[in-house]
mmCIF file of the N, C-alpha and C atoms, coordinates in Angstrom:
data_MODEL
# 
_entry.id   MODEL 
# 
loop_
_atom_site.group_PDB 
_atom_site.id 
_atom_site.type_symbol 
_atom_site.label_atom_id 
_atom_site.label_alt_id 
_atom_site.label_comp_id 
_atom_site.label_asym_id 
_atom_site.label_entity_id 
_atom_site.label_seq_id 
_atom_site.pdbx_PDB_ins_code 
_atom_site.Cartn_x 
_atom_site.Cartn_y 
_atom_site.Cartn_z 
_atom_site.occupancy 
_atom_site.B_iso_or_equiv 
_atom_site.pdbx_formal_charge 
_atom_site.auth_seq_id 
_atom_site.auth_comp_id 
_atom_site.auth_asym_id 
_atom_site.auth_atom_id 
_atom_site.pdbx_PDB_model_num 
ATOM 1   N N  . UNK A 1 1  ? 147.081 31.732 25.667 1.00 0.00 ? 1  UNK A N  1 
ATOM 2   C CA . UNK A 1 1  ? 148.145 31.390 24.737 1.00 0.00 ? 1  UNK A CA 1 
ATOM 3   C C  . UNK A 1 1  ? 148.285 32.469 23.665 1.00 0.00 ? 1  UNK A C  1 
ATOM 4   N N  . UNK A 1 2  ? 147.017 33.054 23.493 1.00 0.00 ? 2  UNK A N  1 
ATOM 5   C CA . UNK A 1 2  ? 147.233 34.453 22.485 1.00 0.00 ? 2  UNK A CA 1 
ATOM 6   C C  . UNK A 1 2  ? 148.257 35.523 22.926 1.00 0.00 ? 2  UNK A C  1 
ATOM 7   N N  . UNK A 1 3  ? 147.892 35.864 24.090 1.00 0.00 ? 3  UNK A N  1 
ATOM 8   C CA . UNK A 1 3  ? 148.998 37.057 24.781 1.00 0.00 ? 3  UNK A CA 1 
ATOM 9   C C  . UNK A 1 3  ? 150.615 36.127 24.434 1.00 0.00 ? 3  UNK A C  1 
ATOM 10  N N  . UNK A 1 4  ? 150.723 34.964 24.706 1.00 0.00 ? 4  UNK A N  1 
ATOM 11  C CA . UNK A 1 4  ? 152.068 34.592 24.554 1.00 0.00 ? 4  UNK A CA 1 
ATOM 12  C C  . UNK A 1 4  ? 152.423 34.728 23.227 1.00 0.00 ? 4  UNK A C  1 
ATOM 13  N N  . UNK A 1 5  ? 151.763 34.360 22.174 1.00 0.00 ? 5  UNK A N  1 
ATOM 14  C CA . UNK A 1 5  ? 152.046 34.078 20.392 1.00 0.00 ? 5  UNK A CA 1 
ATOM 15  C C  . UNK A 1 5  ? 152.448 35.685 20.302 1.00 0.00 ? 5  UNK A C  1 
ATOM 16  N N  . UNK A 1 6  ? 151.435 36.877 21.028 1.00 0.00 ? 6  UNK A N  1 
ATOM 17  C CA . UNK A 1 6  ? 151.302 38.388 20.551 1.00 0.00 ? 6  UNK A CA 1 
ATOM 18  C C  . UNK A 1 6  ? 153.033 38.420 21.038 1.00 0.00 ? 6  UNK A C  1 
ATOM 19  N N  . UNK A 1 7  ? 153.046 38.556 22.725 1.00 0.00 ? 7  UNK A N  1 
ATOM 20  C CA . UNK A 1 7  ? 154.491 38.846 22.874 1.00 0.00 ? 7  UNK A CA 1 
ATOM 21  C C  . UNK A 1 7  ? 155.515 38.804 22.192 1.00 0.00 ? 7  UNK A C  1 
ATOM 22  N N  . UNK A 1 8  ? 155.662 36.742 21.836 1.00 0.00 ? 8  UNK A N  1 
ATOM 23  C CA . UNK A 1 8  ? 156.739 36.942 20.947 1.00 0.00 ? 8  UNK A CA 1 
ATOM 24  C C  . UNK A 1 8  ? 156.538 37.535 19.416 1.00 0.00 ? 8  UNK A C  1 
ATOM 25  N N  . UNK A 1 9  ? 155.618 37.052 19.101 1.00 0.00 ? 9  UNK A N  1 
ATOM 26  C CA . UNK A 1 9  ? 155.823 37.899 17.900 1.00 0.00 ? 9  UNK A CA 1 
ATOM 27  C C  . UNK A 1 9  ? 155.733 39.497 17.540 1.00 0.00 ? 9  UNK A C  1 
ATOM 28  N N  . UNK A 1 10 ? 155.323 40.547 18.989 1.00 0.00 ? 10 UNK A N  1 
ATOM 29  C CA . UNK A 1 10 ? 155.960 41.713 18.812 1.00 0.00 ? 10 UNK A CA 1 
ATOM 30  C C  . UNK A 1 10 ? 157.390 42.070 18.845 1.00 0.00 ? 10 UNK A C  1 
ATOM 31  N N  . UNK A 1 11 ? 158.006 41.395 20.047 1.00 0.00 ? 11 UNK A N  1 
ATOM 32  C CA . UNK A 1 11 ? 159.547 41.263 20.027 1.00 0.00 ? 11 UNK A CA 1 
ATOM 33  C C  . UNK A 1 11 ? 160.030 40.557 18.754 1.00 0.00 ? 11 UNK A C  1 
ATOM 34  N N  . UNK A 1 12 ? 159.334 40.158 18.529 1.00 0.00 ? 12 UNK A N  1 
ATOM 35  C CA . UNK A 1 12 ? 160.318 39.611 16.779 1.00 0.00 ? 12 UNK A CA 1 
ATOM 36  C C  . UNK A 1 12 ? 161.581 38.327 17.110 1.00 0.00 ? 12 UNK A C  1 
ATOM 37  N N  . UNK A 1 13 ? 161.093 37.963 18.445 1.00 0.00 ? 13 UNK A N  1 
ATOM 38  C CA . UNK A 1 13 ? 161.972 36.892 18.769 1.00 0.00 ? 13 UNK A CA 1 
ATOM 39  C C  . UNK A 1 13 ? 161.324 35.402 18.787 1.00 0.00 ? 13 UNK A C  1 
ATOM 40  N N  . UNK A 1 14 ? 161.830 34.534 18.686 1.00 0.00 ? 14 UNK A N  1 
ATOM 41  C CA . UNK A 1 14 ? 161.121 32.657 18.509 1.00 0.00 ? 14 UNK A CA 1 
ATOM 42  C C  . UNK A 1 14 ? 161.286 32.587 19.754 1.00 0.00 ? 14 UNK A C  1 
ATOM 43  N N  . UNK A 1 15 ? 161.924 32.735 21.073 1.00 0.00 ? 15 UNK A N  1 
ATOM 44  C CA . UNK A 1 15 ? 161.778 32.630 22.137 1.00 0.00 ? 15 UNK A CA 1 
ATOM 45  C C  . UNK A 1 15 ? 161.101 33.577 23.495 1.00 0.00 ? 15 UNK A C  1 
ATOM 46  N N  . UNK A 1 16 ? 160.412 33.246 24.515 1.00 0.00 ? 16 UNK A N  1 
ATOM 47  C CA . UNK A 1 16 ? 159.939 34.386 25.543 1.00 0.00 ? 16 UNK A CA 1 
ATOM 48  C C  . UNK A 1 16 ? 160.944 34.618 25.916 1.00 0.00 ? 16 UNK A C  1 
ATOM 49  N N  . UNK A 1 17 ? 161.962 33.704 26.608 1.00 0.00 ? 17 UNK A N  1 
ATOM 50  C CA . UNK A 1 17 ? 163.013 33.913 27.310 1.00 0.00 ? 17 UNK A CA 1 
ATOM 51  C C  . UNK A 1 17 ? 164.307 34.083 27.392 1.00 0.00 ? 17 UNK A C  1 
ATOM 52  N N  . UNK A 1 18 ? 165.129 34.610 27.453 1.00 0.00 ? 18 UNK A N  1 
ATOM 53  C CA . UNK A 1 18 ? 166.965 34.292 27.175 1.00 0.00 ? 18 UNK A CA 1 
ATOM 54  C C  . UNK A 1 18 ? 167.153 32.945 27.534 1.00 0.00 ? 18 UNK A C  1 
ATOM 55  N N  . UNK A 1 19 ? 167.195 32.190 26.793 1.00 0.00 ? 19 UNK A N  1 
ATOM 56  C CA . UNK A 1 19 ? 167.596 30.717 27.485 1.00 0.00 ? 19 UNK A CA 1 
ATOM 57  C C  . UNK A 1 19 ? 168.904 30.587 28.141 1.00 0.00 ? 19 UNK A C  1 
ATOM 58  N N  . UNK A 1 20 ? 169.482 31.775 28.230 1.00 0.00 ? 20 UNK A N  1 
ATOM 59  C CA . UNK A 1 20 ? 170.922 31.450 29.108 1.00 0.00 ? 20 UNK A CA 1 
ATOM 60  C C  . UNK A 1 20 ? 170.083 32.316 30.570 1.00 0.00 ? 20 UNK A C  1 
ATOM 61  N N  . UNK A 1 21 ? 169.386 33.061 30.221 1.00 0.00 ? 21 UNK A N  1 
ATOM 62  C CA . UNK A 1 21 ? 168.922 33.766 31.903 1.00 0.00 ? 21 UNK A CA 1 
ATOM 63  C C  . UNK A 1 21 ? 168.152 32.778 32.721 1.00 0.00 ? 21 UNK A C  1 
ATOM 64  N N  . UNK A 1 22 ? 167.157 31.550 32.006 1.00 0.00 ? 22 UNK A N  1 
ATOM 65  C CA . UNK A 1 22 ? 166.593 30.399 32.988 1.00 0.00 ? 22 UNK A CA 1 
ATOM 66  C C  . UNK A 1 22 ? 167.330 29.512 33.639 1.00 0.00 ? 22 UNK A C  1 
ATOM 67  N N  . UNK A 1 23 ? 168.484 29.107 32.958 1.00 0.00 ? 23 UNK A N  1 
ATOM 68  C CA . UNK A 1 23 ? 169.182 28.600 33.976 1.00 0.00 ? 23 UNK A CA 1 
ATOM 69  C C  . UNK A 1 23 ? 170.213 29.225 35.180 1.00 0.00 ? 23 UNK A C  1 
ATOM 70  N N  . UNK A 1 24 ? 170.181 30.359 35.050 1.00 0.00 ? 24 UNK A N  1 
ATOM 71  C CA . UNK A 1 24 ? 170.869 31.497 36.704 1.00 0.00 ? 24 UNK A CA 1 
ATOM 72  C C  . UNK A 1 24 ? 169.668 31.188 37.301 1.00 0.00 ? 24 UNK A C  1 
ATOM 73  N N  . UNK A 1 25 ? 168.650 31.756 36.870 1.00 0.00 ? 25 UNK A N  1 
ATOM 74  C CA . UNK A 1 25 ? 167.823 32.095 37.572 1.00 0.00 ? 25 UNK A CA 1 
ATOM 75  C C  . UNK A 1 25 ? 167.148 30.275 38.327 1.00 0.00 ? 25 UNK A C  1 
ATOM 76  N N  . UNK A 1 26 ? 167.254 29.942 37.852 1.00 0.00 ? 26 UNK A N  1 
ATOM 77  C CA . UNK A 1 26 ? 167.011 28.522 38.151 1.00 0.00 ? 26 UNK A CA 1 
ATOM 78  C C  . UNK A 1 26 ? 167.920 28.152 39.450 1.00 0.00 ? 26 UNK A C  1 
ATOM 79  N N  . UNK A 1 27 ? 169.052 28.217 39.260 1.00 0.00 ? 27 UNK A N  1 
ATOM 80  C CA . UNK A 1 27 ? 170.190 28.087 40.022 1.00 0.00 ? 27 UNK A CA 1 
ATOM 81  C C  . UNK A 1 27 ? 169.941 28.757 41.375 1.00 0.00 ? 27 UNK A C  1 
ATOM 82  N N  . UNK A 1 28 ? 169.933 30.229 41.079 1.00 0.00 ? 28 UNK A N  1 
ATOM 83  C CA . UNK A 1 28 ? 169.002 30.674 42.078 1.00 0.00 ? 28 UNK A CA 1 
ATOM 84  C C  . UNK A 1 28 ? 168.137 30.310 43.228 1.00 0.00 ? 28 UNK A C  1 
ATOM 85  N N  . UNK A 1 29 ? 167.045 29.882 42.144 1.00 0.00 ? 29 UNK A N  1 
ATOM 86  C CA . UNK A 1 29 ? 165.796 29.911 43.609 1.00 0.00 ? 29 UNK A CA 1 
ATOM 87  C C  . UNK A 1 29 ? 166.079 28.114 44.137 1.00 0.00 ? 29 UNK A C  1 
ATOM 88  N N  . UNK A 1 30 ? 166.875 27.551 43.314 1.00 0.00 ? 30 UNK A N  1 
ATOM 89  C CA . UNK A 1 30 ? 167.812 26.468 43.951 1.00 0.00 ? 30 UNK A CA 1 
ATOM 90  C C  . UNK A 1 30 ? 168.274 26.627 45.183 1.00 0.00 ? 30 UNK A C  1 
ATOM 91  N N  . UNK A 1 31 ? 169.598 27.520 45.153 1.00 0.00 ? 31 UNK A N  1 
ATOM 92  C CA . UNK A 1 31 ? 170.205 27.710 45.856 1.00 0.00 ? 31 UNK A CA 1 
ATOM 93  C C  . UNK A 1 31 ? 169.267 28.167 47.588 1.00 0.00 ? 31 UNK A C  1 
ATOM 94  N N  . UNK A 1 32 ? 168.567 29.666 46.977 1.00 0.00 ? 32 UNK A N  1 
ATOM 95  C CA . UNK A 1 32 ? 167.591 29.876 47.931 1.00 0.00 ? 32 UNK A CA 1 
ATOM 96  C C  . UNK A 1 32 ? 166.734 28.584 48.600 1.00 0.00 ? 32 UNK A C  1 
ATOM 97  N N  . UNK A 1 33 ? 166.013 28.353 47.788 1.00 0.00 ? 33 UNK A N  1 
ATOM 98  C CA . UNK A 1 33 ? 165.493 26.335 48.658 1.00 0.00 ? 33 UNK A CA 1 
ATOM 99  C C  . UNK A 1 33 ? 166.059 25.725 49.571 1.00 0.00 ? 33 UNK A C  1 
ATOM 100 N N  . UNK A 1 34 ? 167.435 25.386 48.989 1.00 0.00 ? 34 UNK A N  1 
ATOM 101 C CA . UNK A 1 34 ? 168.229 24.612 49.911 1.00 0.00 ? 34 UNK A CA 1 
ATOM 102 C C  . UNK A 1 34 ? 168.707 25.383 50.923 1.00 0.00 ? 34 UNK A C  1 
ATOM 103 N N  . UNK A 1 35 ? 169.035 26.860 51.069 1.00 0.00 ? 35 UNK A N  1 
ATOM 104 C CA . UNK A 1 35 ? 169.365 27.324 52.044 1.00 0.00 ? 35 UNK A CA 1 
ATOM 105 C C  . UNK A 1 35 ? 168.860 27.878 52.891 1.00 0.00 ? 35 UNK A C  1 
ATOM 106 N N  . UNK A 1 36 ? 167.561 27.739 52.752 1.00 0.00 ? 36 UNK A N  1 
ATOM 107 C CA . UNK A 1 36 ? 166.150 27.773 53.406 1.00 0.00 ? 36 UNK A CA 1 
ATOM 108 C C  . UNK A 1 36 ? 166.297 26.621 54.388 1.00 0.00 ? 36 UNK A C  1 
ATOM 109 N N  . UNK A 1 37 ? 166.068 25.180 53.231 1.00 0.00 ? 37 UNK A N  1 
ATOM 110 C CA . UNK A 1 37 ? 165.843 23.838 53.837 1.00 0.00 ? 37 UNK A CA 1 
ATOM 111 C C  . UNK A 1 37 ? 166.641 23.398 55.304 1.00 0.00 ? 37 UNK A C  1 
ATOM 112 N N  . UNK A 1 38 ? 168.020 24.012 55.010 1.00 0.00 ? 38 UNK A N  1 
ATOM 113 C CA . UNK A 1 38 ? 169.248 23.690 55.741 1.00 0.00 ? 38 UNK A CA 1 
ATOM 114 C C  . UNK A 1 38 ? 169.030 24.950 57.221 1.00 0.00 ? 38 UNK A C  1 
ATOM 115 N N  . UNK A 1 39 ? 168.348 26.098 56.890 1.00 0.00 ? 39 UNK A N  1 
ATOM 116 C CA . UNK A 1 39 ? 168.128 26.623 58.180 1.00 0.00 ? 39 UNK A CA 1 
ATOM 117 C C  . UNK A 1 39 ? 167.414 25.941 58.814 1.00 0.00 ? 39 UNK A C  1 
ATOM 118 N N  . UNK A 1 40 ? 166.105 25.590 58.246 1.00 0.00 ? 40 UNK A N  1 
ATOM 119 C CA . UNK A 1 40 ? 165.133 24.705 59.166 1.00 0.00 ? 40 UNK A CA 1 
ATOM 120 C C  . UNK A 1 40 ? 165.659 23.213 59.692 1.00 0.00 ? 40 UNK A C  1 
ATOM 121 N N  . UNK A 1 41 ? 166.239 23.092 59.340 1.00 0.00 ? 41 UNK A N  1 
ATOM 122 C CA . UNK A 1 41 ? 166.821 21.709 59.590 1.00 0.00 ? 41 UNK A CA 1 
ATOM 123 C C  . UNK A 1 41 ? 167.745 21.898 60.516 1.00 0.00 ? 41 UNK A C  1 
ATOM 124 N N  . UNK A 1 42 ? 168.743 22.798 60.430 1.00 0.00 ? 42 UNK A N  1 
ATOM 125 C CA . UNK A 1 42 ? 169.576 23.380 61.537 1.00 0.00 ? 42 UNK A CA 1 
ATOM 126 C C  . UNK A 1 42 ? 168.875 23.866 62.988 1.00 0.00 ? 42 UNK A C  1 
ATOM 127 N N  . UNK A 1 43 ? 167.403 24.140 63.057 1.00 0.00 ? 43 UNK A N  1 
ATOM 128 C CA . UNK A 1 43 ? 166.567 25.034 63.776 1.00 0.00 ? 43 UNK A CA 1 
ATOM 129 C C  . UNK A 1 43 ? 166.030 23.724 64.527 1.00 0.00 ? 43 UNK A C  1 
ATOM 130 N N  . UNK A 1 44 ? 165.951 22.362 63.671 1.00 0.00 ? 44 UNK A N  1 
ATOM 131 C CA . UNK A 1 44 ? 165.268 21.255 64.363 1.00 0.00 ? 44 UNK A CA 1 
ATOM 132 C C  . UNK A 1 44 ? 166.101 20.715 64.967 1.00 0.00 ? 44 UNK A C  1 
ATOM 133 N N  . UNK A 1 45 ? 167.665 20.527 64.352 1.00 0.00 ? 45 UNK A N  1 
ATOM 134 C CA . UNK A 1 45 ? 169.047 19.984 64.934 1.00 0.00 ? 45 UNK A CA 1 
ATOM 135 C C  . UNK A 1 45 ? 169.094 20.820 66.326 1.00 0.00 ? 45 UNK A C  1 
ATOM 136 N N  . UNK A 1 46 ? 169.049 22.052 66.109 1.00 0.00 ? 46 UNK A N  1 
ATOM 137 C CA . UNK A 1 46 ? 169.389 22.502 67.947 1.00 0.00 ? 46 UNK A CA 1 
ATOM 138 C C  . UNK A 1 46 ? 167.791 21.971 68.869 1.00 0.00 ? 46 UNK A C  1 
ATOM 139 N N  . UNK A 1 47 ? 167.035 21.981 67.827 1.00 0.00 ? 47 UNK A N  1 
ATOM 140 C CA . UNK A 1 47 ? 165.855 21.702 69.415 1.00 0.00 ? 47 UNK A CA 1 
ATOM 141 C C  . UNK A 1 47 ? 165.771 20.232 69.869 1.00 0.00 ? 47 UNK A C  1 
ATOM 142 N N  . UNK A 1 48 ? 166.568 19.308 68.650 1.00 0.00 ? 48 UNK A N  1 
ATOM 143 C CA . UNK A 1 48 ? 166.023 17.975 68.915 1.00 0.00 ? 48 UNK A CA 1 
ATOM 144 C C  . UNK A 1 48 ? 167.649 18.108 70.395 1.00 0.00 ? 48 UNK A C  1 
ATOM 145 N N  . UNK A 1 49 ? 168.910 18.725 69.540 1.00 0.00 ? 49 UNK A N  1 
ATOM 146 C CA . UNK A 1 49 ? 169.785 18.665 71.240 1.00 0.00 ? 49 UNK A CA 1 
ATOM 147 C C  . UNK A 1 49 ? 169.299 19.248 71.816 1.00 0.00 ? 49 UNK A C  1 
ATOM 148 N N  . UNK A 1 50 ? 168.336 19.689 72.739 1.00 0.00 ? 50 UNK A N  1 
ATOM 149 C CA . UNK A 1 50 ? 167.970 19.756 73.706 1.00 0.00 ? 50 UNK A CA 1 
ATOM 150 C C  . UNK A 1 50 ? 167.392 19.088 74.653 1.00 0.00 ? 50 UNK A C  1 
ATOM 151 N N  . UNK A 1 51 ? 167.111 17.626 74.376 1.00 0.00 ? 51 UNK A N  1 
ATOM 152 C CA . UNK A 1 51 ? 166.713 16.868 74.447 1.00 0.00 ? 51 UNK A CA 1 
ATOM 153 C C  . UNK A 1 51 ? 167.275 15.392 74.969 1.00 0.00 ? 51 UNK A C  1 
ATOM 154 N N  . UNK A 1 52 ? 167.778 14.821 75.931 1.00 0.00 ? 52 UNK A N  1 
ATOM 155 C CA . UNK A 1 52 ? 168.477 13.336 75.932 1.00 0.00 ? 52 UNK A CA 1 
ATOM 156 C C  . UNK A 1 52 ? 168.161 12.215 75.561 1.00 0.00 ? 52 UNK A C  1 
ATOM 157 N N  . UNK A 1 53 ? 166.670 12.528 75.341 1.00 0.00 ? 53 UNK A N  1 
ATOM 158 C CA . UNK A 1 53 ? 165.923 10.962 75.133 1.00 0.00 ? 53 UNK A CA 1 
ATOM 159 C C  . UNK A 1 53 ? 166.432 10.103 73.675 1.00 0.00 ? 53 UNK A C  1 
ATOM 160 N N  . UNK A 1 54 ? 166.372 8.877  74.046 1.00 0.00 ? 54 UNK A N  1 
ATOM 161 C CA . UNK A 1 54 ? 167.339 8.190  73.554 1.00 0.00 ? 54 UNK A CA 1 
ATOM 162 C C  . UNK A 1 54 ? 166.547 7.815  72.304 1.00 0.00 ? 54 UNK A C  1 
ATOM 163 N N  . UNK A 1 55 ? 164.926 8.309  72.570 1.00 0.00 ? 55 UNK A N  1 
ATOM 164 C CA . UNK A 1 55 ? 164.156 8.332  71.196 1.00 0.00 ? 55 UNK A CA 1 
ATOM 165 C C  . UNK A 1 55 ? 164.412 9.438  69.938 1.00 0.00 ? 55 UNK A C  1 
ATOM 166 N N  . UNK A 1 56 ? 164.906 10.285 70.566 1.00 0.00 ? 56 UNK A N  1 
ATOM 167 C CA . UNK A 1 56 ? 164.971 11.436 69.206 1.00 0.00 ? 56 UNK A CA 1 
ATOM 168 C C  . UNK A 1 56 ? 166.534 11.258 68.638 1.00 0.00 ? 56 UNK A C  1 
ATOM 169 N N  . UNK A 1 57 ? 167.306 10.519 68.953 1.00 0.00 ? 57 UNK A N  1 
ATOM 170 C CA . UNK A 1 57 ? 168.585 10.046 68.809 1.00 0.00 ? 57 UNK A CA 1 
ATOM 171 C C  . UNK A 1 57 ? 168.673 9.777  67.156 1.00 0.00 ? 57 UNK A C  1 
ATOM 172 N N  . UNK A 1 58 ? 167.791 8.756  66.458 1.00 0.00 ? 58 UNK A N  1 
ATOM 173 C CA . UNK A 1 58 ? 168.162 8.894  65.606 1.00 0.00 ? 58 UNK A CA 1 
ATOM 174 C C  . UNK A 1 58 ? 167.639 10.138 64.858 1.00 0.00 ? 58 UNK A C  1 
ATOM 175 N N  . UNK A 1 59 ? 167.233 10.787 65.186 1.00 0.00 ? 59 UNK A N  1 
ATOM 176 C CA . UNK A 1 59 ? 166.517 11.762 64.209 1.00 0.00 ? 59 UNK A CA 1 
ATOM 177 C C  . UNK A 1 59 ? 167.602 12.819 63.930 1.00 0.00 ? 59 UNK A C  1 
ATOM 178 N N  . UNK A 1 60 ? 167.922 13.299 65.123 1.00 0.00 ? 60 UNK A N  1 
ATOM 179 C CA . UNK A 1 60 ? 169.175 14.428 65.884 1.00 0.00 ? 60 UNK A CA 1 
ATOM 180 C C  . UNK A 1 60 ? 170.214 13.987 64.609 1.00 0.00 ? 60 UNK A C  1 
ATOM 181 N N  . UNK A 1 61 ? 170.772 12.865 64.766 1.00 0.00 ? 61 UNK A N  1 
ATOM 182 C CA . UNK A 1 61 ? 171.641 11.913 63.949 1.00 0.00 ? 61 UNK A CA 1 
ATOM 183 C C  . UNK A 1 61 ? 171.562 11.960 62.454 1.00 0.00 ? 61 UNK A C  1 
ATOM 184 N N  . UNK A 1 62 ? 170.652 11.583 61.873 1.00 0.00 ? 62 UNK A N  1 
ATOM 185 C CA . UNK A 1 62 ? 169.961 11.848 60.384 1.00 0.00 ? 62 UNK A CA 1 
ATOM 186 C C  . UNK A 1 62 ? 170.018 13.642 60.334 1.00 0.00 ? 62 UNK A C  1 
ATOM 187 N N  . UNK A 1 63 ? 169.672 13.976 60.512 1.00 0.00 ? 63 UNK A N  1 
ATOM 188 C CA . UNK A 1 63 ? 169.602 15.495 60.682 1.00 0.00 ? 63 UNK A CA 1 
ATOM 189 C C  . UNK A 1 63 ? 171.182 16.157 61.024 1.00 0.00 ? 63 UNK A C  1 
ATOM 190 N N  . UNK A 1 64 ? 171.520 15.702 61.681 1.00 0.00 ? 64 UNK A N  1 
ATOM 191 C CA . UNK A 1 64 ? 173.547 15.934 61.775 1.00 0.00 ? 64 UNK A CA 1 
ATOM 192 C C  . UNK A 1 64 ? 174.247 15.995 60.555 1.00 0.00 ? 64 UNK A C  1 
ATOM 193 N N  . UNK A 1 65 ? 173.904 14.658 60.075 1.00 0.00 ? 65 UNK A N  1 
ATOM 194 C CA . UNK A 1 65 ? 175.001 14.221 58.992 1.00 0.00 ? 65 UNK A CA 1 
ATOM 195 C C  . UNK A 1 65 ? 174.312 14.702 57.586 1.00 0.00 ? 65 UNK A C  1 
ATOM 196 N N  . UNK A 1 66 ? 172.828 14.986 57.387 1.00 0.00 ? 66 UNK A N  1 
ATOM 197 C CA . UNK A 1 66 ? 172.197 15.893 56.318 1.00 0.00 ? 66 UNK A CA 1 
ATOM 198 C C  . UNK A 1 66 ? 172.749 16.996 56.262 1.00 0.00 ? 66 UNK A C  1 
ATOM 199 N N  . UNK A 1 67 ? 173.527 17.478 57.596 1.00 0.00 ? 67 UNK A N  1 
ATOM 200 C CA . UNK A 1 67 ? 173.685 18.663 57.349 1.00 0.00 ? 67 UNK A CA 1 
ATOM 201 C C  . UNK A 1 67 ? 175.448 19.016 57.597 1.00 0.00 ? 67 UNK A C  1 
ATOM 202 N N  . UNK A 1 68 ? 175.770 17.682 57.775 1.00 0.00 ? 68 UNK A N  1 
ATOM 203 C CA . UNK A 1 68 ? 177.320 17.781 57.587 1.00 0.00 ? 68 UNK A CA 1 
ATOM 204 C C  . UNK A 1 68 ? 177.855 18.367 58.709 1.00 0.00 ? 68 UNK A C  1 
ATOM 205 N N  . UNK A 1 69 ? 177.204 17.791 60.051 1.00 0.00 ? 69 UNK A N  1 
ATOM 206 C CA . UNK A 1 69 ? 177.793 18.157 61.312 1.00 0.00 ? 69 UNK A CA 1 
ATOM 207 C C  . UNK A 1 69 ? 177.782 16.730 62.028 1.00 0.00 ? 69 UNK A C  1 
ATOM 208 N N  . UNK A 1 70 ? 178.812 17.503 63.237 1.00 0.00 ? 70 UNK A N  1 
ATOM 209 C CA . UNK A 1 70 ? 178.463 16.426 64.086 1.00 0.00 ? 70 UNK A CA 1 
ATOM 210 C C  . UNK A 1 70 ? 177.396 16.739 65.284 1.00 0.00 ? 70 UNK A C  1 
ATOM 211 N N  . UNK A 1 71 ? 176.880 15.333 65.263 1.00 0.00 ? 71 UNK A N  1 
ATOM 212 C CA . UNK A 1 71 ? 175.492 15.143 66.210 1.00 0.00 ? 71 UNK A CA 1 
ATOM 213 C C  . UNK A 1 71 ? 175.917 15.144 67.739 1.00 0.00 ? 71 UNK A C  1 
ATOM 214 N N  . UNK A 1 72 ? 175.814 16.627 68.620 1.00 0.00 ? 72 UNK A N  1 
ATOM 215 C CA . UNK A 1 72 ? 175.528 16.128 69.854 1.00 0.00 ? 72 UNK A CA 1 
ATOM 216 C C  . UNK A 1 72 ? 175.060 14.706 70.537 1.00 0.00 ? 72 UNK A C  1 
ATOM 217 N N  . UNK A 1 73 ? 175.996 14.046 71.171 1.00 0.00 ? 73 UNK A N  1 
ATOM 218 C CA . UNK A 1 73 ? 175.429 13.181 71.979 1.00 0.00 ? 73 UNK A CA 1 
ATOM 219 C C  . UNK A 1 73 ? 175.110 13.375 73.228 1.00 0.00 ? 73 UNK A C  1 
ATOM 220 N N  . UNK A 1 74 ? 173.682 13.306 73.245 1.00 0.00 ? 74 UNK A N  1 
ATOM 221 C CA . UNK A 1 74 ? 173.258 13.520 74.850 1.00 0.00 ? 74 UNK A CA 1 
ATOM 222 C C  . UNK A 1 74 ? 172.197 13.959 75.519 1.00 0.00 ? 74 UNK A C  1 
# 
């Protein structure tokens, strides 16, 4: 906590951070997450269609409409 008190008070500023730069940057590794999340999920959507069994049906399904497609039937 010393190195933090030294920082700001060499910069001569009350804050570490631009409080307008944490929220981009926030937004950011947001954005990155979810568009991460949505590949893998897209990656499980094509393997679960590969599949007919009438067990992975709902999953395929849940996984469709998470991702704002439509679910292969079959």
């Amino acid at each position: 906590m010393g190195d933090l008190e030294q920082a700001t008070s060499q910069n001569g500023e009350s804050e570490t951070m631009d409080e307008y730069d944490l929220p981009a940057t926030l937004r950011a590794v947001h954005e990155t997450e979810i568009n991460r999340l949505k590949r893998l999920m897209r990656k499980a959507l094509e393997h679960l269609q590969q599949f007919p069994n009438p067990q992975v049906g709902p999953a395929r399904d849940i996984l469709a409409r998470a991702l704002g497609e439509e679910s292969a039937q079959g």
